[in-house]
C-alpha positions as CSV (number, residue, x, y, z in Angstrom):
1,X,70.3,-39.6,42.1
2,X,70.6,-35.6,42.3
3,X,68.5,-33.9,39.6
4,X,71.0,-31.3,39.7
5,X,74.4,-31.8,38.2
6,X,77.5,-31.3,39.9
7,X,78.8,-28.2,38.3
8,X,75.1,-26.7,39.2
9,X,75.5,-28.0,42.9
10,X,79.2,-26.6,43.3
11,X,77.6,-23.2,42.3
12,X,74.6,-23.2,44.7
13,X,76.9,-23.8,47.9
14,X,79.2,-21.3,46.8
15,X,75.7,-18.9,46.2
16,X,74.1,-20.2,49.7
17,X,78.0,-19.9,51.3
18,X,78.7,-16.0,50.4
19,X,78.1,-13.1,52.2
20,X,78.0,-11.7,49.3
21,X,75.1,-11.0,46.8
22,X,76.3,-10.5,43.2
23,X,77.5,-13.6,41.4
24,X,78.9,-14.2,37.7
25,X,75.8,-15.6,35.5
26,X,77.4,-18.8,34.3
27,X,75.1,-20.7,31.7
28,X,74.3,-23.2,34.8
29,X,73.3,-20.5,37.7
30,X,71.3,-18.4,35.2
31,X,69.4,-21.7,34.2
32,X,69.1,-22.7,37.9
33,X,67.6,-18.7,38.1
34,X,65.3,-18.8,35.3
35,X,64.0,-22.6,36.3
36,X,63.7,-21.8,40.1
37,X,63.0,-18.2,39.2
38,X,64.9,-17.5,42.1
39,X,67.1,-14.5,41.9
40,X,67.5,-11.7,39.7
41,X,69.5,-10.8,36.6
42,X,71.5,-7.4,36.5
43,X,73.6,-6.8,33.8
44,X,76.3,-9.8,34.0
45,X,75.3,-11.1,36.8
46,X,72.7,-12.5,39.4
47,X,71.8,-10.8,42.6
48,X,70.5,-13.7,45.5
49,X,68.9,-11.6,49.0
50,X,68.9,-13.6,51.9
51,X,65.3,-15.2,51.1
52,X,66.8,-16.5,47.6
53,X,69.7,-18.1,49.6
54,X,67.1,-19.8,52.1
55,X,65.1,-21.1,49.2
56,X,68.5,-22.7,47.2
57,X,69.2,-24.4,50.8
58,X,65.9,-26.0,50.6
59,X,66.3,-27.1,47.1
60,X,69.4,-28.7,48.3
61,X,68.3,-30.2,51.2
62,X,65.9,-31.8,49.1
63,X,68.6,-33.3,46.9
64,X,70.2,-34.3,49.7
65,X,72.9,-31.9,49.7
66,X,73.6,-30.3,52.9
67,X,73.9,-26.1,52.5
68,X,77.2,-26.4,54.6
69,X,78.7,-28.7,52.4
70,X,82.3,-27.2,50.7
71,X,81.7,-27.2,47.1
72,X,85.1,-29.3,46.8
73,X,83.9,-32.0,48.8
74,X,83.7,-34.1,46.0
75,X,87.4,-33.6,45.1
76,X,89.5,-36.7,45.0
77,X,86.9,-39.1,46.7
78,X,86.2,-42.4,45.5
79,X,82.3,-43.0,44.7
80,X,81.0,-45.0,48.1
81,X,82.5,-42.0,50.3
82,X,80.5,-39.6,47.6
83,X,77.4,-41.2,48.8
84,X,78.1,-39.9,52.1
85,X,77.8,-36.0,50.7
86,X,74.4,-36.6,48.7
87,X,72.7,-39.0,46.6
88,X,75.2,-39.3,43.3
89,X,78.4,-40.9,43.7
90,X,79.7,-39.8,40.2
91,X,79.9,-36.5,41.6
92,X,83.3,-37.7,43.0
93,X,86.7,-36.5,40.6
94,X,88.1,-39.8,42.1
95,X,88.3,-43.1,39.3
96,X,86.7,-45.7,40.8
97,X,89.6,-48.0,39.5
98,X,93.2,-46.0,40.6
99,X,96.3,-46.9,39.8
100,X,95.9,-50.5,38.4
101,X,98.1,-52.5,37.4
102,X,97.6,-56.1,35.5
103,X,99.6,-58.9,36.6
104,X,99.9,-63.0,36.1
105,X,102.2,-65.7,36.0
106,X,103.6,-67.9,33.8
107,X,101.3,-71.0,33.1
108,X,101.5,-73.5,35.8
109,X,103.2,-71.3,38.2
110,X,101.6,-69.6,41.4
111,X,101.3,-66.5,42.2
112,X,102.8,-65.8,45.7
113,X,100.8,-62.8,47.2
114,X,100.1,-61.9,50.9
115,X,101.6,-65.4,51.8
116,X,99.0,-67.3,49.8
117,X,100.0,-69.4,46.3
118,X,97.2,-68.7,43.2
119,X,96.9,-70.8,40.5
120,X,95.3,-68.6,37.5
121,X,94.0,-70.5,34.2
122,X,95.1,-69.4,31.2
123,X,93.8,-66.0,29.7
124,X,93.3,-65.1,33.5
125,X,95.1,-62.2,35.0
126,X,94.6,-60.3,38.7
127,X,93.6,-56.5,38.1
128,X,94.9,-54.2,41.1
129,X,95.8,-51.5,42.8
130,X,99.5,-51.3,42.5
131,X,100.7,-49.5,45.8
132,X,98.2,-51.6,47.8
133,X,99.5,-54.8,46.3
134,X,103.1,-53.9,45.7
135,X,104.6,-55.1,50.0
136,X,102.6,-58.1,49.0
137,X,103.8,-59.7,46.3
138,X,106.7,-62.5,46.6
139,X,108.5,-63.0,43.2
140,X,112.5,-63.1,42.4
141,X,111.9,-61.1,39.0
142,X,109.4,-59.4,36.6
143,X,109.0,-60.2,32.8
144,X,107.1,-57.1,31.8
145,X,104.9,-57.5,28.5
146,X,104.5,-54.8,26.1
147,X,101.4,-55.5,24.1
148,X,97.8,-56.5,25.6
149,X,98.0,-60.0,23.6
150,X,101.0,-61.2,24.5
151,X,100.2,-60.5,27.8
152,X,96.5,-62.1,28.2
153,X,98.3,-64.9,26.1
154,X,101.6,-65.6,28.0
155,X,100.7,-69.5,27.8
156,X,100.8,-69.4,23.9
157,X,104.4,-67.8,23.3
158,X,106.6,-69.8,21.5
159,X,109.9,-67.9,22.9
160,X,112.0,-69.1,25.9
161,X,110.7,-67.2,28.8
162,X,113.4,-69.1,31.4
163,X,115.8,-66.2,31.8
164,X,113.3,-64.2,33.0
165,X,113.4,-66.6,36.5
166,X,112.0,-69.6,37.9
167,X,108.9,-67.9,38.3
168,X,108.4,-64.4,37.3
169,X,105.6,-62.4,38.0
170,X,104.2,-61.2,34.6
171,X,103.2,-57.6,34.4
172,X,101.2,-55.4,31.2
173,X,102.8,-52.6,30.7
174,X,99.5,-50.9,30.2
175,X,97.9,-48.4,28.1
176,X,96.2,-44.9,28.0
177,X,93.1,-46.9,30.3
178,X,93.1,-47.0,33.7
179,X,96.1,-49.4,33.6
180,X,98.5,-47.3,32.6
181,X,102.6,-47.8,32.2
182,X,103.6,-45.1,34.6
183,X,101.5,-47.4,37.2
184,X,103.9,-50.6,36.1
185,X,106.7,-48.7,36.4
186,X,106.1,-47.5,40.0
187,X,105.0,-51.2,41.2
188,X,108.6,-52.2,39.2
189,X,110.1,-49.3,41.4
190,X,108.8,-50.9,44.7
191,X,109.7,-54.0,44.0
192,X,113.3,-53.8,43.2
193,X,113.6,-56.5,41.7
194,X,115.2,-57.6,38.1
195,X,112.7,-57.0,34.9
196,X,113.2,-58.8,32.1
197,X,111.5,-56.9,29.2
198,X,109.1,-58.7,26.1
199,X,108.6,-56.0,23.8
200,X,108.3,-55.6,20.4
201,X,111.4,-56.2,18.3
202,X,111.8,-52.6,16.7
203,X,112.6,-48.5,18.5
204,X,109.8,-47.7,20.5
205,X,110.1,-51.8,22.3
206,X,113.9,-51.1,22.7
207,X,113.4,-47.9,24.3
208,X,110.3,-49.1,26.6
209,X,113.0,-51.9,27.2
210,X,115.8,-49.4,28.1
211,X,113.9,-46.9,30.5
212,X,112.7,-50.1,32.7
213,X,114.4,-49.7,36.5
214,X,116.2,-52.7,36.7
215,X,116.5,-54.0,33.4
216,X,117.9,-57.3,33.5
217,X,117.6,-58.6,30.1
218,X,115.2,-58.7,26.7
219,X,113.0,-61.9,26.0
220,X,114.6,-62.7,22.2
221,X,114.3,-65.2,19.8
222,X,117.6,-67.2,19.4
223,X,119.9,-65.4,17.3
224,X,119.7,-67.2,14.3
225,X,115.9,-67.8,14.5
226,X,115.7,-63.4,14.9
227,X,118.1,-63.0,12.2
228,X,115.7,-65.6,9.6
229,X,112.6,-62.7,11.4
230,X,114.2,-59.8,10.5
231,X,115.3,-60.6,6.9
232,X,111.5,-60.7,6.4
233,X,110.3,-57.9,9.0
234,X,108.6,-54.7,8.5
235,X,110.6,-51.8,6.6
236,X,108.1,-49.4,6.6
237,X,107.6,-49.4,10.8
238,X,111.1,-49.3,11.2
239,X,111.6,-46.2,9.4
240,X,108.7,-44.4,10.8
241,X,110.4,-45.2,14.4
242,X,113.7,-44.3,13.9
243,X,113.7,-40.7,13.8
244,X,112.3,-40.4,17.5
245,X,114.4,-43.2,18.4
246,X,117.9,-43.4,17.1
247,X,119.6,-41.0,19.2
248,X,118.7,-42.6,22.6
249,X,118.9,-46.0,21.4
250,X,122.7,-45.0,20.2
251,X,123.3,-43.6,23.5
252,X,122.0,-46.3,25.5
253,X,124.3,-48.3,27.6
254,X,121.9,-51.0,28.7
255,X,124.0,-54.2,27.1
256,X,120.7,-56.0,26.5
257,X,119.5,-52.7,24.3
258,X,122.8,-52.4,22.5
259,X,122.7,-56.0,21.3
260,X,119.3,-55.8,19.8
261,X,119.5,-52.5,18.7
262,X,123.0,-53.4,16.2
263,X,120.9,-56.6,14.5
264,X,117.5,-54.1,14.4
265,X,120.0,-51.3,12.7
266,X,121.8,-53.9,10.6
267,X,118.5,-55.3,9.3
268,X,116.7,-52.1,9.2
269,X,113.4,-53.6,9.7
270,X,111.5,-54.2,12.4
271,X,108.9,-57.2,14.5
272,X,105.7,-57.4,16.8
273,X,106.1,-59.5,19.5
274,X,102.6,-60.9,18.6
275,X,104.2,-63.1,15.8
276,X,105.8,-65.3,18.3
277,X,102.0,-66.3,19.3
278,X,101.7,-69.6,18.0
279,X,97.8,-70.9,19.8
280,X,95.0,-69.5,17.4
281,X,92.4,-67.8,19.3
């Protein structure tokens, strides 16, 4: 591993790179200066001659670091091609995990990918990278899943999940992580195929729900059984919703939205989707 850090090594090419001899004194060069003692300090700035620029190519030699090397090498690389510019691959801007998406089936149903059929146990999803996976992937529908639970626990919902297809794929929505929504969104994009939506039973899930490409439907209790919910859901989270949500749930023309949205208005109370887990932990 470098002993110098990457905003120090972006700095030194730049120094060893110039024809020029004056350079800004940012906190890292003028540490580098008074370390190395290499260079000289006037007024703002450092002045490197042509021996001070020799000497910071040696330094980086010995790091590993060619002096040729653009200081935006590192840009947009993932870490193993890092290793091919110098000795730390956290130098590259790149995520080691990019645009990952979370997907599974339903339990006791394969999932058809690249021509194969994968049984997954329960609790058991496949982590990927969603425009590598997207041409390979061979399902009829999506039932995307708002929350992480209900998700990892697909096996344990006590809800009828047969509209959603014969055999769905089963796709997270994601989070603010690496596996993020905009990322399920895209792969739903690709796919083209219809999404059924399992989100929670208040605003923000309807609205998730109505921005889905190819909404097809909402995974619901029965009526009555949603109406019994309701009558003893949560007040408090609705209200705090509704101002961000009312408008574009009153405009919506999804018929799977409106539906929910008039017993959600009438009711004026709201449900997770995680109370329809039924298997403890």
């Amino acid at each position: 591993m470098s002993g110098f850090d990457k905003a120090l090594v972006r700095a030194l090419l730049r120094v060893v790179q110039s024809s020029e001899g004056r350079f800004a004194a940012s906190r890292s060069l003028s540490a580098f200066s008074a370390d190395y003692r290499i260079g000289q300090t006037k007024g703002a700035g450092l002045l490197f001659d042509a021996r001070d620029k020799a000497r910071i190519g040696e330094l980086l030699a010995a790091e590993g670091i060619a002096a040729d090397t653009p200081p935006d090498a590192w840009d947009g690389i993932p870490r193993a091609q890092a290793l091919d510019l110098g000795p730390n691959e956290k130098f590259a801007v790149a995520p080691v995990k990019r645009q990952r998406v979370a997907l599974k089936t339903l339990p006791g149903r394969p999932l058809h990918l690249a021509g194969q059929a994968l049984m997954l146990p329960p609790s058991c999803h496949l982590d990927a990278e969603g425009p590598v996976i997207a041409g390979r992937l061979d399902h009829g529908s999506v039932l995307l899943v708002e929350n992480w639970e209900c998700f990892d626990r697909i096996h344990a919902v006590d809800l009828d999940l047969s509209p959603a297809g014969e055999n769905p794929l089963v796709l997270w929505r994601g989070d603010a992580s690496d596996t993020r929504a905009d990322h399920a969104l895209e792969l739903l994009r690709t796919l083209a195929v219809p999404v059924w939506a399992f989100v929670d039973y208040d605003p923000a899930g309807l609205l998730i729900a109505a921005a889905l490409p190819g909404l097809a439907g909402i995974i619901a209790p029965a009526p009555d059984r949603l109406e019994r919910d309701l009558a003893g859901g949560l007040a408090e989270r609705y209200q705090v919703q509704l101002p961000m949500a009312a408008k574009a749930l009153d405009d919506a023309t999804s018929e799977p939205v409106q539906r929910l949205w008039a017993i959600l208005r009438r009711h004026g109370r709201a449900l997770p989707q995680e109370r329809y887990i039924t298997e403890p932990q």
